[in-house]
PyMOL Python script that loads the backbone (N, CA, C, O; Angstrom):
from pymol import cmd

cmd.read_pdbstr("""\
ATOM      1  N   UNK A   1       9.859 -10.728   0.695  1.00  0.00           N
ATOM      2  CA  UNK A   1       8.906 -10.767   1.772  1.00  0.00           C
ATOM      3  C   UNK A   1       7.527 -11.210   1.303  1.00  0.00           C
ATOM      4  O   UNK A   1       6.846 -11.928   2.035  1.00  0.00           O
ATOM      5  N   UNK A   2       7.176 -10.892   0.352  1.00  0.00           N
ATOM      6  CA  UNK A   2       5.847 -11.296  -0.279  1.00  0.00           C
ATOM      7  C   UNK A   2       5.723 -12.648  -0.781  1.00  0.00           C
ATOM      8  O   UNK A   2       4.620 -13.190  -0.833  1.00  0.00           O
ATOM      9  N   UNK A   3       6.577 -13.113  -1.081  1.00  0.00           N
ATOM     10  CA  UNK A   3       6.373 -14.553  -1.260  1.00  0.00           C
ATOM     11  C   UNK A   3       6.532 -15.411  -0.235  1.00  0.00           C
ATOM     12  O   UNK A   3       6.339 -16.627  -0.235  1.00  0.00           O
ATOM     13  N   UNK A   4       6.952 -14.603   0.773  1.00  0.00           N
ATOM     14  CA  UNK A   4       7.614 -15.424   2.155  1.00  0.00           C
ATOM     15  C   UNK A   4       6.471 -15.606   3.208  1.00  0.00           C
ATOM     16  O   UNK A   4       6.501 -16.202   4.285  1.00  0.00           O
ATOM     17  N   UNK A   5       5.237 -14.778   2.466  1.00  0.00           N
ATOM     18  CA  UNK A   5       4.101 -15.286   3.533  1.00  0.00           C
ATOM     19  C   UNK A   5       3.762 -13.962   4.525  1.00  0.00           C
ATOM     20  O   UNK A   5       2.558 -13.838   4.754  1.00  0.00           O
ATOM     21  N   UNK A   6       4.754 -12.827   5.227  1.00  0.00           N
ATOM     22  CA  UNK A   6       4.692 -12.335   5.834  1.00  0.00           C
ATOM     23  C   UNK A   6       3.626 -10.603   5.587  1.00  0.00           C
ATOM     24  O   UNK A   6       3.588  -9.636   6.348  1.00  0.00           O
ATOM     25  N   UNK A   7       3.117 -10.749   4.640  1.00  0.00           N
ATOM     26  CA  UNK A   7       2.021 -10.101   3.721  1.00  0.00           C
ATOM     27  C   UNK A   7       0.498 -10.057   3.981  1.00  0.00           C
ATOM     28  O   UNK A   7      -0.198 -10.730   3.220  1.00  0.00           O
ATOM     29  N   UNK A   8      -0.072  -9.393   4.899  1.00  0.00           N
ATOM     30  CA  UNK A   8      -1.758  -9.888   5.203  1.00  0.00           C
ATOM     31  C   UNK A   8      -2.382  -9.601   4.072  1.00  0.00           C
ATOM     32  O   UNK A   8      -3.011 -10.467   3.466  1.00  0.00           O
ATOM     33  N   UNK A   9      -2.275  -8.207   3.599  1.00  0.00           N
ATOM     34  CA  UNK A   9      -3.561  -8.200   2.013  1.00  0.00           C
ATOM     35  C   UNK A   9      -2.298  -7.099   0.780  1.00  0.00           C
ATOM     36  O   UNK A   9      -1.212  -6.706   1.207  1.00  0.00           O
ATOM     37  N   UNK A  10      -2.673  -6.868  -0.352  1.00  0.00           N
ATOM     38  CA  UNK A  10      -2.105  -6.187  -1.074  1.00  0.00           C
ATOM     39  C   UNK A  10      -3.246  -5.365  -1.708  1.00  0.00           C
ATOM     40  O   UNK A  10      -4.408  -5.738  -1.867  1.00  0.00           O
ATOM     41  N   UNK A  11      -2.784  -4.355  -1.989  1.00  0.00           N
ATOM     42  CA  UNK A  11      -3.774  -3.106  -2.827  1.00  0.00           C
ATOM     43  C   UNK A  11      -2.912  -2.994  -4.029  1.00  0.00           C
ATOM     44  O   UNK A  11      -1.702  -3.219  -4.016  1.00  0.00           O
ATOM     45  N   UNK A  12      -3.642  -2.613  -5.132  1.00  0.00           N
ATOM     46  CA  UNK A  12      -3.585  -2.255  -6.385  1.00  0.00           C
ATOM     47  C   UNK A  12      -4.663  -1.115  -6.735  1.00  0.00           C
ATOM     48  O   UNK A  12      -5.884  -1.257  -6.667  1.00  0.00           O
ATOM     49  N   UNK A  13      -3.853   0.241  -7.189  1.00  0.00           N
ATOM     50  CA  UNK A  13      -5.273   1.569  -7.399  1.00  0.00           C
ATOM     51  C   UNK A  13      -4.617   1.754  -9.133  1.00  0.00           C
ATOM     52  O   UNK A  13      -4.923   2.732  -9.814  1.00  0.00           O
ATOM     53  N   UNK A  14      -3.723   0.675  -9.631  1.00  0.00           N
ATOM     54  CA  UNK A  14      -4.059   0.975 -11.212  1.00  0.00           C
ATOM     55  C   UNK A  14      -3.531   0.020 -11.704  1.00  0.00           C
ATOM     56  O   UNK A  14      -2.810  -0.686 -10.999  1.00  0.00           O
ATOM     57  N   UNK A  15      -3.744  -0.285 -13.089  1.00  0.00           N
ATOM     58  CA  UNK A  15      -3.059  -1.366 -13.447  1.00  0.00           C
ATOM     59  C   UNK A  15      -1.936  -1.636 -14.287  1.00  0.00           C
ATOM     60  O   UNK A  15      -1.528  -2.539 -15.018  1.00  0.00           O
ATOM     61  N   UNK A  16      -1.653  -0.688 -13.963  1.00  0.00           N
ATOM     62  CA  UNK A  16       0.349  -0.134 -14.322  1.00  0.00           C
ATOM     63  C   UNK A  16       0.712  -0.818 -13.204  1.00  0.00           C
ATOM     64  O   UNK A  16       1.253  -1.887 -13.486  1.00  0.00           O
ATOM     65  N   UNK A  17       0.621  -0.610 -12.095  1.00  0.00           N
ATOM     66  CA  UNK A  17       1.201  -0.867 -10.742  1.00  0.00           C
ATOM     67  C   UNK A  17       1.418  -2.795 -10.414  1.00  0.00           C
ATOM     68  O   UNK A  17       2.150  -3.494  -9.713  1.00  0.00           O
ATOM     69  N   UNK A  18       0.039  -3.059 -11.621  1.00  0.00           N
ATOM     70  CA  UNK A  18       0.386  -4.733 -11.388  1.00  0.00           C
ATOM     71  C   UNK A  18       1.423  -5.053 -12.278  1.00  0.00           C
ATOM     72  O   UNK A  18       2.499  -5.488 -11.867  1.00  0.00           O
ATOM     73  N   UNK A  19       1.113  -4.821 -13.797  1.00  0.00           N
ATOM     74  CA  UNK A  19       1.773  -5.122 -14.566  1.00  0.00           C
ATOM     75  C   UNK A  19       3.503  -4.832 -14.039  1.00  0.00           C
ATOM     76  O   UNK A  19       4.238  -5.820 -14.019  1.00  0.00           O
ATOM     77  N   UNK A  20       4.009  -3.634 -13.680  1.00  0.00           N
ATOM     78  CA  UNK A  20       5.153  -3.345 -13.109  1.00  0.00           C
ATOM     79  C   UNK A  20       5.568  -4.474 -11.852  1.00  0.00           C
ATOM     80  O   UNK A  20       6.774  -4.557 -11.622  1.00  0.00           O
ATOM     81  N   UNK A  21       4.857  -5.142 -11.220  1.00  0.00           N
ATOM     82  CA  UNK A  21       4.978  -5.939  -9.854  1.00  0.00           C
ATOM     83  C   UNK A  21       5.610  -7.226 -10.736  1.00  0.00           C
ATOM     84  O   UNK A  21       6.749  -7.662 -10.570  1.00  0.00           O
ATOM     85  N   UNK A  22       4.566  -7.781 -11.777  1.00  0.00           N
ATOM     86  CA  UNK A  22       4.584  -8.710 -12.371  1.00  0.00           C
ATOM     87  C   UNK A  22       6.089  -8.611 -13.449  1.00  0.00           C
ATOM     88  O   UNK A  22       6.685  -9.675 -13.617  1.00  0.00           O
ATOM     89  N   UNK A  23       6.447  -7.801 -13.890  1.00  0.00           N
ATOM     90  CA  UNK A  23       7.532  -7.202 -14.363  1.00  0.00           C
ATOM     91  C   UNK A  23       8.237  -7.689 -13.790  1.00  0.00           C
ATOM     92  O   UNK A  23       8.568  -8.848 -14.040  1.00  0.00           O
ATOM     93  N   UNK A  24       8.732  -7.006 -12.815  1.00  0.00           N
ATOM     94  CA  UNK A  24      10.019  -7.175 -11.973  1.00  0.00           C
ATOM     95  C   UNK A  24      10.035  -8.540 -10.928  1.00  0.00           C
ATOM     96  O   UNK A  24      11.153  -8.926 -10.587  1.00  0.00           O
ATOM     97  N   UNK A  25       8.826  -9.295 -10.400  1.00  0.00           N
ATOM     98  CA  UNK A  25       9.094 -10.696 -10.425  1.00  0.00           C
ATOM     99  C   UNK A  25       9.412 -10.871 -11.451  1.00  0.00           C
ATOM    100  O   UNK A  25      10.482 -11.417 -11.181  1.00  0.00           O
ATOM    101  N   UNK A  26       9.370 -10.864 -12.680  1.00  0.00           N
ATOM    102  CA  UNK A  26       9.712 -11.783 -13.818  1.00  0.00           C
ATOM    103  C   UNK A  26      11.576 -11.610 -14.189  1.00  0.00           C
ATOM    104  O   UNK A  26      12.234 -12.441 -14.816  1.00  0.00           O
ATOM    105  N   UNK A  27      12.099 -10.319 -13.602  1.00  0.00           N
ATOM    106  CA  UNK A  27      13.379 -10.158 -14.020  1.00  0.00           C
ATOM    107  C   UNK A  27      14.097 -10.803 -13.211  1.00  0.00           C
ATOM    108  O   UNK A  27      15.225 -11.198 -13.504  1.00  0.00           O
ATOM    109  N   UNK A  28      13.348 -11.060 -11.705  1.00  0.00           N
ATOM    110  CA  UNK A  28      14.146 -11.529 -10.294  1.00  0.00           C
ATOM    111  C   UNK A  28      13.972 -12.894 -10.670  1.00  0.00           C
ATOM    112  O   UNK A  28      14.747 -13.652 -10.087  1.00  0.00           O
ATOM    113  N   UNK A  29      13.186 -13.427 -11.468  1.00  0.00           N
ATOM    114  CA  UNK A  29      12.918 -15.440 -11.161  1.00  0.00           C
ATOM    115  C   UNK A  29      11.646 -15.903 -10.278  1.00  0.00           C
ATOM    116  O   UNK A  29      11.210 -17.001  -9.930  1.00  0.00           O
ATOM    117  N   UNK A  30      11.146 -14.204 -10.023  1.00  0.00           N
ATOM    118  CA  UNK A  30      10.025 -14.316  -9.293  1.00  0.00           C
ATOM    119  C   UNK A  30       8.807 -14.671  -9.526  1.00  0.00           C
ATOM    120  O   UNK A  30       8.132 -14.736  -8.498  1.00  0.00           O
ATOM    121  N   UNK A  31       8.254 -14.932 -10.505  1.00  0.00           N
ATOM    122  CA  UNK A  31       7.161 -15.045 -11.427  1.00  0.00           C
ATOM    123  C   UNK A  31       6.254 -16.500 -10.707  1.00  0.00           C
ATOM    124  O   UNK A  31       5.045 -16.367 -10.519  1.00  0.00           O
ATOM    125  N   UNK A  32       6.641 -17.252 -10.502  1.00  0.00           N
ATOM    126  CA  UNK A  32       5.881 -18.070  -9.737  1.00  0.00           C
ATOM    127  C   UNK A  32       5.237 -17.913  -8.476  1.00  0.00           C
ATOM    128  O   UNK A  32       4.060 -17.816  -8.130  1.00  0.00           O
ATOM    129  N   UNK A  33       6.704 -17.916  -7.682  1.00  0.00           N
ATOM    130  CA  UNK A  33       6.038 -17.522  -6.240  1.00  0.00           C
ATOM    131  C   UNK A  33       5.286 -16.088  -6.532  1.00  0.00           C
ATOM    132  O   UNK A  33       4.353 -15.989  -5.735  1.00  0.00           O
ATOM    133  N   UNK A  34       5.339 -15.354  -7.086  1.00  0.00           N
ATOM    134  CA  UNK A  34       4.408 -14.086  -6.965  1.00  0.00           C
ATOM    135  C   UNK A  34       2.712 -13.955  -7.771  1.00  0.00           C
ATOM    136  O   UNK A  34       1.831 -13.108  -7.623  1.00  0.00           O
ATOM    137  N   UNK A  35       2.794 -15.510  -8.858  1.00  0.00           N
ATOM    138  CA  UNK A  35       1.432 -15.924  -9.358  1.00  0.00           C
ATOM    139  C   UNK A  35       0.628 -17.139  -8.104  1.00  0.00           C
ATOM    140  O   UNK A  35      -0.572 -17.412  -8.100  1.00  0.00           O
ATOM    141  N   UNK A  36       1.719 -17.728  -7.094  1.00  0.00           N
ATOM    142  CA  UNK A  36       1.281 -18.501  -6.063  1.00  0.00           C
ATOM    143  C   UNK A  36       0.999 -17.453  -4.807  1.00  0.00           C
ATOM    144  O   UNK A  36       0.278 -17.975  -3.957  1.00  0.00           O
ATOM    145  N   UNK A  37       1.436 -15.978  -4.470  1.00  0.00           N
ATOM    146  CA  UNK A  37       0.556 -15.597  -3.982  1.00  0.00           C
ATOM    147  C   UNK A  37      -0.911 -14.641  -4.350  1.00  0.00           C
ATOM    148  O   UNK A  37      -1.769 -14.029  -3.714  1.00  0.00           O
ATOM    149  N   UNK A  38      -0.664 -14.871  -5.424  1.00  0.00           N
ATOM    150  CA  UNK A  38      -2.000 -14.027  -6.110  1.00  0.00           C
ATOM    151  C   UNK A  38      -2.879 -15.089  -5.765  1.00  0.00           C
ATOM    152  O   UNK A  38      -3.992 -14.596  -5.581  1.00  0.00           O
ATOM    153  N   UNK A  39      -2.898 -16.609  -5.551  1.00  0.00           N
ATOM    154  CA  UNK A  39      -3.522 -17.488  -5.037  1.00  0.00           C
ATOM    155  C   UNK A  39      -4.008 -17.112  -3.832  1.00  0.00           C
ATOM    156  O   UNK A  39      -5.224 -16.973  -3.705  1.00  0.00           O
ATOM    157  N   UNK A  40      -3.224 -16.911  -2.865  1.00  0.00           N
ATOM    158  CA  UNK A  40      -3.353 -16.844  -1.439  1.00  0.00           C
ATOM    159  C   UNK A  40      -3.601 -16.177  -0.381  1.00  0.00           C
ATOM    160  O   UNK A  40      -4.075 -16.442   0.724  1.00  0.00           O
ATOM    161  N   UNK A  41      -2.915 -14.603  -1.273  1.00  0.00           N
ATOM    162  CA  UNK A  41      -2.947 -13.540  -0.309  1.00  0.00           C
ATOM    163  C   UNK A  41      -4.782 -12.415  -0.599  1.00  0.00           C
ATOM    164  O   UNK A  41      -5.716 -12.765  -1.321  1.00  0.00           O
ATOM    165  N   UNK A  42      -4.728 -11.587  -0.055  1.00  0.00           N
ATOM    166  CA  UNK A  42      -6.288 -11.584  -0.753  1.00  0.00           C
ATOM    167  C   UNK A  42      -5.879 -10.017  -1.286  1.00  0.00           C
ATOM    168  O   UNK A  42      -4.906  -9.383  -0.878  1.00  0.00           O
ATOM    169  N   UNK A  43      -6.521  -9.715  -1.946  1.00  0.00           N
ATOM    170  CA  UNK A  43      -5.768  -8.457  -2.715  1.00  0.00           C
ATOM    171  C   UNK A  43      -6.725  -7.460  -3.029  1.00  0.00           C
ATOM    172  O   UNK A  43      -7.728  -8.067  -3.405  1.00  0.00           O
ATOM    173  N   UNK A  44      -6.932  -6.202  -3.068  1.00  0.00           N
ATOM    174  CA  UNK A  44      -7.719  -5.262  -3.314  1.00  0.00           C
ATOM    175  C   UNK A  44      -7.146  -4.158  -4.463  1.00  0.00           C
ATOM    176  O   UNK A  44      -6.140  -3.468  -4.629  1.00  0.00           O
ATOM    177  N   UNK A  45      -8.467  -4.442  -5.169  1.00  0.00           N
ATOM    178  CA  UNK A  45      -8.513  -3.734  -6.215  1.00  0.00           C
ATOM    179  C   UNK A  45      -9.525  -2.507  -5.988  1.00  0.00           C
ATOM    180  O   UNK A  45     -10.624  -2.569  -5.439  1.00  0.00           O
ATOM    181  N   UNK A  46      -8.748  -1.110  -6.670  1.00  0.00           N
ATOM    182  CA  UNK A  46      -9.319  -0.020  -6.410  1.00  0.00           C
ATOM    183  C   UNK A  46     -10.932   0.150  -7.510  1.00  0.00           C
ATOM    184  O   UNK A  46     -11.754   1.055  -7.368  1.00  0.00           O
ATOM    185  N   UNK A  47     -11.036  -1.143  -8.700  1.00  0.00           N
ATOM    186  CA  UNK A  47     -11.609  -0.863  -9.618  1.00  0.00           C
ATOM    187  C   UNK A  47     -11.943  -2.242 -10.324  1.00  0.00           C
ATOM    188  O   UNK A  47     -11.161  -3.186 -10.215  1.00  0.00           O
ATOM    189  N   UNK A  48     -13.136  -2.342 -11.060  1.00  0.00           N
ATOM    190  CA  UNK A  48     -13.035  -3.840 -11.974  1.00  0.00           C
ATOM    191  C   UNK A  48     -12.479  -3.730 -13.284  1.00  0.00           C
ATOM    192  O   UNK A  48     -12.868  -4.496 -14.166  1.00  0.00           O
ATOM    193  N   UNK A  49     -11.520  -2.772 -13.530  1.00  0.00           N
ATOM    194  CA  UNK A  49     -10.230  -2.741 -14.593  1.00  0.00           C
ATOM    195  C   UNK A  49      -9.261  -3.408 -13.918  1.00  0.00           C
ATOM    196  O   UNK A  49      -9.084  -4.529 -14.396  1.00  0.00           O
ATOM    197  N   UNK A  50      -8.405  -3.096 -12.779  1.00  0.00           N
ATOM    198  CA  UNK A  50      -7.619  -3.332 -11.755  1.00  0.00           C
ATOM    199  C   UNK A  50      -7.685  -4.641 -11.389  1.00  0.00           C
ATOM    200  O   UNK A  50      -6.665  -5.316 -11.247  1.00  0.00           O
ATOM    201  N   UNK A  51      -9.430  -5.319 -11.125  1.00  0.00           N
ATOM    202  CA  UNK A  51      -9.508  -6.439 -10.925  1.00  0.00           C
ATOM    203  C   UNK A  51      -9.135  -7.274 -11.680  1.00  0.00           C
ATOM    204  O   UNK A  51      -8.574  -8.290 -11.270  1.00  0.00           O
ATOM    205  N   UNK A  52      -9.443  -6.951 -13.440  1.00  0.00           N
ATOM    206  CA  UNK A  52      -9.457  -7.973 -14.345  1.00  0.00           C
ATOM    207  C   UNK A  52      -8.128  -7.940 -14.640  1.00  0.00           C
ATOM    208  O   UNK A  52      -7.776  -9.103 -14.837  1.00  0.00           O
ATOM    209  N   UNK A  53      -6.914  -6.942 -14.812  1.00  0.00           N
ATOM    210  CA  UNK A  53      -5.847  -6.861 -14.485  1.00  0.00           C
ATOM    211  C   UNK A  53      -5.345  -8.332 -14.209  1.00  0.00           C
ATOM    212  O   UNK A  53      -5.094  -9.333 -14.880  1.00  0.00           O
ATOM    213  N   UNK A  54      -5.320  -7.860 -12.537  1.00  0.00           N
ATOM    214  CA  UNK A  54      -5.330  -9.370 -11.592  1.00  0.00           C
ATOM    215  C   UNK A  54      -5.590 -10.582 -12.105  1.00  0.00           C
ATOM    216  O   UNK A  54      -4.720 -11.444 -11.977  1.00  0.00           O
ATOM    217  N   UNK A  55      -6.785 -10.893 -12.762  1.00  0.00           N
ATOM    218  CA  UNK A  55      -7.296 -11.932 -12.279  1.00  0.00           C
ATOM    219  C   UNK A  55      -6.724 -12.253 -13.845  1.00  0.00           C
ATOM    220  O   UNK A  55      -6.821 -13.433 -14.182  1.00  0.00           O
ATOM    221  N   UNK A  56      -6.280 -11.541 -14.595  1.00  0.00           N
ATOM    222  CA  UNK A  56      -5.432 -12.255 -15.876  1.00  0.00           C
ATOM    223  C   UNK A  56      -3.882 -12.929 -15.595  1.00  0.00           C
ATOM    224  O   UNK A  56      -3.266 -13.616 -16.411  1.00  0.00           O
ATOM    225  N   UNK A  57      -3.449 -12.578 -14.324  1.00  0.00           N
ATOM    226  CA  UNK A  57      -2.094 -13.338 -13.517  1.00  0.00           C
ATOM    227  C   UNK A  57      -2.677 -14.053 -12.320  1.00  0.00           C
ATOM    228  O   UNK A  57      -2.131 -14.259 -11.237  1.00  0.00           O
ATOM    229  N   UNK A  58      -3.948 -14.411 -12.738  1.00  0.00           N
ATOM    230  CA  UNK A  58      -4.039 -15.824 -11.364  1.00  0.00           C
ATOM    231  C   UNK A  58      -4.528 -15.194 -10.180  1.00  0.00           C
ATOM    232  O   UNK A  58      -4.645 -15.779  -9.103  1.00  0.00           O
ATOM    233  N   UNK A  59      -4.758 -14.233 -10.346  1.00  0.00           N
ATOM    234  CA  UNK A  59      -5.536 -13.446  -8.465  1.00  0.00           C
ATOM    235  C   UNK A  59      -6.768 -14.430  -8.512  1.00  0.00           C
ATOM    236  O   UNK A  59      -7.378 -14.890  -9.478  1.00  0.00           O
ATOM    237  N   UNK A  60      -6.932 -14.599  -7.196  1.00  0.00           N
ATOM    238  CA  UNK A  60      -8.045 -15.163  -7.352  1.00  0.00           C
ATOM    239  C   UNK A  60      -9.352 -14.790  -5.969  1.00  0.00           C
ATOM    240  O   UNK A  60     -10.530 -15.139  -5.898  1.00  0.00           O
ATOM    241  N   UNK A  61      -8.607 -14.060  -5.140  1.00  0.00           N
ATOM    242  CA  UNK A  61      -9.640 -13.073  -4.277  1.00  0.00           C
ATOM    243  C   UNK A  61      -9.340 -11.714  -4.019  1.00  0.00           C
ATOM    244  O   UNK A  61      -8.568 -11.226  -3.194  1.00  0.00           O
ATOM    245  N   UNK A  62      -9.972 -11.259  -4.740  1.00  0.00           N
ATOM    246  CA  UNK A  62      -9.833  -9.455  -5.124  1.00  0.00           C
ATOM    247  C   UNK A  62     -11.424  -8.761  -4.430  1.00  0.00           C
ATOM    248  O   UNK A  62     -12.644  -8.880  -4.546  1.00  0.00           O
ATOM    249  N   UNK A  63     -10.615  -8.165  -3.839  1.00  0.00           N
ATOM    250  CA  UNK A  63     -11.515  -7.688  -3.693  1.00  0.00           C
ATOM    251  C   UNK A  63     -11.911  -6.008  -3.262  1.00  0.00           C
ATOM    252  O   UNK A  63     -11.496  -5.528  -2.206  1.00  0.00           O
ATOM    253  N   UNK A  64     -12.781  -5.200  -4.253  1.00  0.00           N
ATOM    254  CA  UNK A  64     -12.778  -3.752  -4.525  1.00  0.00           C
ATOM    255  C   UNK A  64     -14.328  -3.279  -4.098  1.00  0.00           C
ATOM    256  O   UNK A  64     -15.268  -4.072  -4.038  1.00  0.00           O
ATOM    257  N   UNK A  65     -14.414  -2.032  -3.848  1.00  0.00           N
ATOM    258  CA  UNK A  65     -15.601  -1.144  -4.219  1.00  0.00           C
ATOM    259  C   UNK A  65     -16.692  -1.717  -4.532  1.00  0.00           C
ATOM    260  O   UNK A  65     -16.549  -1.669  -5.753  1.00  0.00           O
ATOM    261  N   UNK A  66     -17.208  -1.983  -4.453  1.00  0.00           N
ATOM    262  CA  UNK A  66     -19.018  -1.972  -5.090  1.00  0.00           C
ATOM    263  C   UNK A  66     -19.400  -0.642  -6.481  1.00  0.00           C
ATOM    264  O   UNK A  66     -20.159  -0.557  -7.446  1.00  0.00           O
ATOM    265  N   UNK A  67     -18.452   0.119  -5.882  1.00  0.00           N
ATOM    266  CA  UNK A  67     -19.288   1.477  -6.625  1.00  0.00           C
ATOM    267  C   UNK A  67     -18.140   2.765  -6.056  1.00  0.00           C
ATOM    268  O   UNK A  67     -17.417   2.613  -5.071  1.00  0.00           O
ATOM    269  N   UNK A  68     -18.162   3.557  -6.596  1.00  0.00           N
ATOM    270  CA  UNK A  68     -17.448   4.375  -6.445  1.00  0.00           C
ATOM    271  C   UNK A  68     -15.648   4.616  -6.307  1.00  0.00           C
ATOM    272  O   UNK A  68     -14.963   5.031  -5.373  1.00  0.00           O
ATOM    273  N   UNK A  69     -15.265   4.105  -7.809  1.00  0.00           N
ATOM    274  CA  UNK A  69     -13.707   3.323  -7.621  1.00  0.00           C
ATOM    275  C   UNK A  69     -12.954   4.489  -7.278  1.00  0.00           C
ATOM    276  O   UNK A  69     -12.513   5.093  -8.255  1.00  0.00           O
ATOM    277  N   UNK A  70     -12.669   5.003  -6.080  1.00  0.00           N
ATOM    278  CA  UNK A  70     -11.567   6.141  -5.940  1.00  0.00           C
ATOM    279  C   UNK A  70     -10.990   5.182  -4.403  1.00  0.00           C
ATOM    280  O   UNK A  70     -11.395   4.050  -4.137  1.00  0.00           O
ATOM    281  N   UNK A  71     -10.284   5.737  -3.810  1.00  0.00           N
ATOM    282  CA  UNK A  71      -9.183   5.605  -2.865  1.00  0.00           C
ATOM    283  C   UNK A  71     -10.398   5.244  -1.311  1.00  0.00           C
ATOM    284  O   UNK A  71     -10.422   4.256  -0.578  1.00  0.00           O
ATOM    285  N   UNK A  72     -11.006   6.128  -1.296  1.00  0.00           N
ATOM    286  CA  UNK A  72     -11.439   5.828   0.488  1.00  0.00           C
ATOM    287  C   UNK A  72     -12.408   4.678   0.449  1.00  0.00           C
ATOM    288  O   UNK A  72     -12.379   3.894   1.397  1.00  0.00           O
ATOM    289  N   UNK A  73     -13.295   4.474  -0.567  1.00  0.00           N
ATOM    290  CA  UNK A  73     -13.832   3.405  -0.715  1.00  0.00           C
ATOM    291  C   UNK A  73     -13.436   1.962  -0.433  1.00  0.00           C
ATOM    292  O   UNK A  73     -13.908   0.971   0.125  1.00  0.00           O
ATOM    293  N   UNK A  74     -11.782   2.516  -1.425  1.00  0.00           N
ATOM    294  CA  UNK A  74     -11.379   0.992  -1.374  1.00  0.00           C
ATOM    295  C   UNK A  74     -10.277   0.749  -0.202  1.00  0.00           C
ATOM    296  O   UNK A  74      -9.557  -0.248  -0.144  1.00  0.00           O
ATOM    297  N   UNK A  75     -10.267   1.877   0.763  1.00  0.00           N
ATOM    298  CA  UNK A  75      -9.872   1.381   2.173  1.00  0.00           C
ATOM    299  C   UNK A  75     -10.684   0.876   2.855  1.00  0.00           C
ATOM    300  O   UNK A  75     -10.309   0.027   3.665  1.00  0.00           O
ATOM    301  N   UNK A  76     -12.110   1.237   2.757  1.00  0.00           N
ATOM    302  CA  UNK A  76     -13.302   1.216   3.797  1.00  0.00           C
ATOM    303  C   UNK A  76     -13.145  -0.068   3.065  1.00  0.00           C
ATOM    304  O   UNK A  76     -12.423  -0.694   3.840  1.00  0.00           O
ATOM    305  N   UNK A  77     -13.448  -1.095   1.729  1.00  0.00           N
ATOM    306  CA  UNK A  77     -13.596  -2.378   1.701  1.00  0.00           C
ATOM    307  C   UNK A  77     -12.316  -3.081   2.241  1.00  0.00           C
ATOM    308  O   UNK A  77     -12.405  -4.257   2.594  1.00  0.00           O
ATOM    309  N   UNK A  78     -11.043  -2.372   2.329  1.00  0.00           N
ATOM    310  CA  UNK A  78     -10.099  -3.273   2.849  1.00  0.00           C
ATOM    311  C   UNK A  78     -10.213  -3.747   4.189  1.00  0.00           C
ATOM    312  O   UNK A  78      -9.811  -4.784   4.715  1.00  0.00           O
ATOM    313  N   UNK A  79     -10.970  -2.573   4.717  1.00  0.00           N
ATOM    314  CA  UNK A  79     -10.758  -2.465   6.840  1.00  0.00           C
ATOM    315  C   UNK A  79     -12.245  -3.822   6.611  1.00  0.00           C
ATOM    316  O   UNK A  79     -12.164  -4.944   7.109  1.00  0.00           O
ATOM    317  N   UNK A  80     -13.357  -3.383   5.848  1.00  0.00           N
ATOM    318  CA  UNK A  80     -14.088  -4.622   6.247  1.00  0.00           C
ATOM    319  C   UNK A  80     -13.519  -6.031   5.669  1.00  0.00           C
ATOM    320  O   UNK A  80     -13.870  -6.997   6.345  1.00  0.00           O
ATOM    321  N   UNK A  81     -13.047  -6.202   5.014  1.00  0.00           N
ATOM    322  CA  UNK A  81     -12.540  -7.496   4.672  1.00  0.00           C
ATOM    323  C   UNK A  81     -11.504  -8.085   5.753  1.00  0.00           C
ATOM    324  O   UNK A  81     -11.360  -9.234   6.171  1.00  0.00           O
ATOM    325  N   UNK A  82     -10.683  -6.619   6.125  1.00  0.00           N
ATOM    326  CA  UNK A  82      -9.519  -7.472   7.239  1.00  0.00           C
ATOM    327  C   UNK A  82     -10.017  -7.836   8.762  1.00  0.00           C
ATOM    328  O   UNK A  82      -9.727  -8.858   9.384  1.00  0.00           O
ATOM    329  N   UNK A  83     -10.968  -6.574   9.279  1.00  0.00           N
ATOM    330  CA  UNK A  83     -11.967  -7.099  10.350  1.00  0.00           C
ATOM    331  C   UNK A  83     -12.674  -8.696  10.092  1.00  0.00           C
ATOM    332  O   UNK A  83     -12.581  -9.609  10.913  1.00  0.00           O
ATOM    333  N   UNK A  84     -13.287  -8.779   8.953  1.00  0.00           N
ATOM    334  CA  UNK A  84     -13.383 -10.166   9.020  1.00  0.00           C
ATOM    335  C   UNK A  84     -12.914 -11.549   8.654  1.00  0.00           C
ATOM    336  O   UNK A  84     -13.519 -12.557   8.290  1.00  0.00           O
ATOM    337  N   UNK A  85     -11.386 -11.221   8.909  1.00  0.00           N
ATOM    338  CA  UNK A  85     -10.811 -12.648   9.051  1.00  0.00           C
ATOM    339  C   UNK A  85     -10.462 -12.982  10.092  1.00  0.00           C
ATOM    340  O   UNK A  85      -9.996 -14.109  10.254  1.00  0.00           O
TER     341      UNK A  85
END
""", "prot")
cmd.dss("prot")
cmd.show_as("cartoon", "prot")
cmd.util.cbc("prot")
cmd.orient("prot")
């Protein structure tokens, strides 16, 4: 489903959770289409560990917190990012 487009944003709150994503595309054959949507889809990071994570497999709009890397923060940046598309 995630490579299929049907995906509006993705969250990441550690960076076990990418590395494991990136993992298991890699056992499925998935590894492309899942570095072509790190292109596309817009992705939220709970943290700029999390981010750099990402952005070492090709993310290329992440977007987290300002400040305060815990959980409600980085919903409140998800709801404003998805309100404005």
């Amino acid at each position: 489903m995630l490579h299929e487009g049907r995906i509006g944003m993705i969250a990441f709150t550690s960076s076990p959770q990418v590395e494991r994503l990136v993992g298991v595309a890699c056992q499925a054959g998935l590894e492309v289409p899942l570095r072509e949507v790190f292109t596309r889809v817009p992705i939220a990071a709970i943290g700029p560990v999390v981010e750099e994570t990402l952005q070492n497999y090709g993310a290329r709009t992440v977007l987290r917190p300002e400040s305060n890397f815990h959980l409600k923060p980085l919903i409140r940046a998800m709801a404003s990012a998805w309100s404005s598309r």
